[in-house]
C-alpha positions in Angstrom: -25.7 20.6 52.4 -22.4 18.6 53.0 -20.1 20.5 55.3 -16.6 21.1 54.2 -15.1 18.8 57.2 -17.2 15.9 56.0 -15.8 15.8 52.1 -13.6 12.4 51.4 -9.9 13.2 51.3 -10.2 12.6 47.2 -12.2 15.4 46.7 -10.4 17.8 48.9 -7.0 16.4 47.2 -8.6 17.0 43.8 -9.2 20.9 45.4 -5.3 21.2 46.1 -4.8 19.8 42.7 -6.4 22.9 40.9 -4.7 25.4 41.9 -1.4 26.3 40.7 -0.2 28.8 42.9 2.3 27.7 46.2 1.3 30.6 48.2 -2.6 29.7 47.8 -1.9 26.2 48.5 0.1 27.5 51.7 -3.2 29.6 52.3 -5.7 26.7 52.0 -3.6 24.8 54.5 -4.1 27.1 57.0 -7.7 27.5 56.4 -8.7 24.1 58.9 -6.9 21.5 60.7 -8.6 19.1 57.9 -7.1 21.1 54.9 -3.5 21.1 56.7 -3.5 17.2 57.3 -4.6 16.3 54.1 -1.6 18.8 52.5 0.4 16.8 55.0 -0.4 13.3 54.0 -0.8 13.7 50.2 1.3 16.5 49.4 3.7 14.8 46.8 0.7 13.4 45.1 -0.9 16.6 44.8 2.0 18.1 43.4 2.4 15.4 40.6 -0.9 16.1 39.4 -0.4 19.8 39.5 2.9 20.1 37.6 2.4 18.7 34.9 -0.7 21.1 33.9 1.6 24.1 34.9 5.1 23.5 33.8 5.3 23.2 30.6 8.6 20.8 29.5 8.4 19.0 32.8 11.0 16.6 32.2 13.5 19.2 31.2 12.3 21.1 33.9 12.7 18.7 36.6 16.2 17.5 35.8 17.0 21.3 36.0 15.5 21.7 39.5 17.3 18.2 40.5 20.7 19.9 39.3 20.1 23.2 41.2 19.2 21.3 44.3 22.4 18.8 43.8 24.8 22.1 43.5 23.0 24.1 46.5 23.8 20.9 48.4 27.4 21.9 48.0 27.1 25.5 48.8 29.3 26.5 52.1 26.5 28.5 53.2 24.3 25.4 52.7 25.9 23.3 55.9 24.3 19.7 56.4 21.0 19.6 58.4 18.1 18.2 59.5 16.1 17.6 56.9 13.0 19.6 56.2 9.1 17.9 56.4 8.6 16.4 52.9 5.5 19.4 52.8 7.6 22.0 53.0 10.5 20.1 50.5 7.1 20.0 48.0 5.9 23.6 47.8 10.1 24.5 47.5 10.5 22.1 44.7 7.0 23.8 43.1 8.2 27.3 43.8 11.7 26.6 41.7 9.7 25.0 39.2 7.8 28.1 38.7 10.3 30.6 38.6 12.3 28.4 36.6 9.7 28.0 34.1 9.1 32.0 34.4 12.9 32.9 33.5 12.4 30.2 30.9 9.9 32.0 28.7 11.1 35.4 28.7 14.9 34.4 27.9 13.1 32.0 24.9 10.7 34.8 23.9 13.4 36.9 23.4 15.1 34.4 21.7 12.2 34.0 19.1 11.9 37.6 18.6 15.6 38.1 17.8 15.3 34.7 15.1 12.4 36.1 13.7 14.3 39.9 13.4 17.3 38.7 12.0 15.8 36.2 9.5 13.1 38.5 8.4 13.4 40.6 5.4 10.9 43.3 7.1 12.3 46.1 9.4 12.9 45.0 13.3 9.0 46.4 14.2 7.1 43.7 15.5 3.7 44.8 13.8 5.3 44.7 10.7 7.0 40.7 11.1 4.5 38.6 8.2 1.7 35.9 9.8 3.5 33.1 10.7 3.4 30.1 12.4 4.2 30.0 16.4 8.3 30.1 16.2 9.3 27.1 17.6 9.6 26.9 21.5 13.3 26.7 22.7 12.8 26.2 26.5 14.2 22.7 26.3 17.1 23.7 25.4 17.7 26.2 27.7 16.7 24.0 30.3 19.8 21.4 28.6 21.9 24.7 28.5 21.2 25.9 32.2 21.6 22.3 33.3 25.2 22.3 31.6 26.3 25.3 33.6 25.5 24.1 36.6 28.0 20.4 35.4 31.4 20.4 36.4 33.9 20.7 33.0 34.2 17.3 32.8 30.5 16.3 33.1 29.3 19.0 30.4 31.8 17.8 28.0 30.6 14.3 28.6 27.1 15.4 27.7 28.1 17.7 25.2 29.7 15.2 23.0 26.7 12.3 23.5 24.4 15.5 21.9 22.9 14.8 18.4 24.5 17.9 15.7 20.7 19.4 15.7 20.8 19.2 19.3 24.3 21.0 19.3 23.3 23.5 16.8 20.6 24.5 18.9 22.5 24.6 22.0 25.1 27.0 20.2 22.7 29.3 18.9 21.2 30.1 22.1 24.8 30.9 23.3 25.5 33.1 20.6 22.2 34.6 21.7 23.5 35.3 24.9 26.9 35.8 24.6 25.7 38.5 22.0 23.8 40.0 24.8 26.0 40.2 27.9 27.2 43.4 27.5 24.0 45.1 26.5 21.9 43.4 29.1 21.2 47.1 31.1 19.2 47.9 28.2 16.9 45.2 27.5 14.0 45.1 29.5 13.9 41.3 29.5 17.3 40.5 31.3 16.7 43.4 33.6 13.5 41.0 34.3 15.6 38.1 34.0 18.2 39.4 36.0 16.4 40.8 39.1 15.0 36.9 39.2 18.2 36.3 40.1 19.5 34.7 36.9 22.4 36.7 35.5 24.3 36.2 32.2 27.5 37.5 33.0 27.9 35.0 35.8 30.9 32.9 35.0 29.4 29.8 35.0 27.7 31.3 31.3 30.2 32.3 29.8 32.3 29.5 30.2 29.2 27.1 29.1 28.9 30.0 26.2 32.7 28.6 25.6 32.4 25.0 25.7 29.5 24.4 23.5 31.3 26.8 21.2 34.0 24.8 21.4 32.6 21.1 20.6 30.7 22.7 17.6 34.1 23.9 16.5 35.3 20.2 17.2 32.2 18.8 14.9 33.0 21.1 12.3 36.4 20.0 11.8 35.4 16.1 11.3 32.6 16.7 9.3 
C-alpha cells in the first residue's frame, strides 16, 4: 500500500480541495510536514477550487469580501504592517467568505418568508403557504446592497444611478425589508442570529444606504 508521504502533490491538493471547512484545512496542515508544505505552496489554488463549490454567488461574494478588506484597510485600529504569509491571507479571505455567505442566507430567508407572507392570501403559518416554486434567491443583491454601505456617498450614488430599474427595485425592497425591521430586531430570532455574527442593522452605515437607494428610486419615479 502507498504511504501517505509518497502521494504526488496533485492528489494531496485535490485532498485540500474537498473539504470546505478552514479549521479542518488548518487541521490537515498540521497533520505532517508534507501536508503543511503543500498548503504552503498551493494554497491559493486550492482555494479557487474550493470556493466556488461552497459559496454560492461567488462573484458577488467576492467583490463584497474585496470591499470589507479595502475599508478595514482604513480602520485606525488597522495601522500598516508587515504583511501576513499569503497561507494565512487564504484561509482569512475563506473564513469571510463563509460567514458572509452564512449572514447572507438567513437575512434572504427571511426575506423570502416575509414576500411570500405578505403576498399570500393564506394566514402568516408557514404549513399553510400553497406549493410553490423555490422563491427566488436574493443574496446578490444583498451582496450589491452590503457592498453599497460599505462606498463612500459619492461612490454609492455613482453605482446607484448606473443600476438597471429591476435592479433598483430590488435593491429598494430589500431596504424596506430592513428598515421595516430595525426596530423590532430583539424579537426575531434571525437578526438576533444575524446580529451576534456581528452584522447589525441599526449601524449607520444601513440606514443611510436604506436612505439613498430610497432616494434614487424616488428620483426614477419622478422621470418616468
Amino acid at each position: 500500500m502507498t504511504s501517505f508521504a509518497r502521494l504526488p502533490p496533485e492528489l494531496l491538493c485535490r485532498i485540500f480541495e474537498l473539504l470546505s471547512d478552514p479549521s479542518t484545512i488548518s487541521a490537515l496542515t498540521l497533520t505532517s510536514r508534507l501536508c503543511h508544505s503543500i498548503w504552503l505552496t498551493h494554497s491559493h489554488r486550492i482555494a479557487a477550487n474550493i470556493t466556488p463549490r461552497i459559496i454560492p454567488h461567488l462573484i458577488y461574494a467576492e467583490k463584497l469580501a474585496t470591499a470589507q478588506e479595502d475599508d478595514e484597510a482604513y480602520l485606525p485600529r488597522n495601522p500598516p504592517s508587515r504583511q501576513r504569509p499569503r497561507h494565512l491571507q487564504v484561509l482569512s479571505r475563506l473564513r469571510r467568505l463563509l460567514r458572509n455567505a452564512h449572514l447572507a442566507s438567513l437575512v434572504c430567508d427571511s426575506w423570502a418568508r416575509d414576500s411570500l407572507f405578505r403576498h399570500s392570501p393564506y394566514p402568516p403559518n408557514e404549513n399553510l403557504l400553497p406549493n410553490t416554486s423555490e422563491p427566488p434567491d436574493f443574496r446578490p443583491v444583498f451582496y450589491s446592497l452590503w457592498i453599497l454601505a460599505l462606498m463612500s456617498q459619492r461612490q454609492s450614488t455613482t453605482a446607484l444611478r448606473g443600476c438597471t430599474q429591476h435592479e433598483l427595485s430590488q435593491l429598494n425592497e430589500l431596504t424596506r425589508f430592513i428598515s421595516y425591521s430595525r426596530d423590532d430586531l430583539e424579537d426575531p430570532a434571525t437578526f438576533r442570529d444575524v446580529r451576534d455574527a456581528g452584522l447589525d442593522f441599526r449601524d449607520d452605515m444601513w440606514a443611510e444606504v436604506c436612505d439613498e437607494v430610497e432616494y434614487e428610486c424616488y428620483q426614477l419615479s419622478m422621470v418616468m
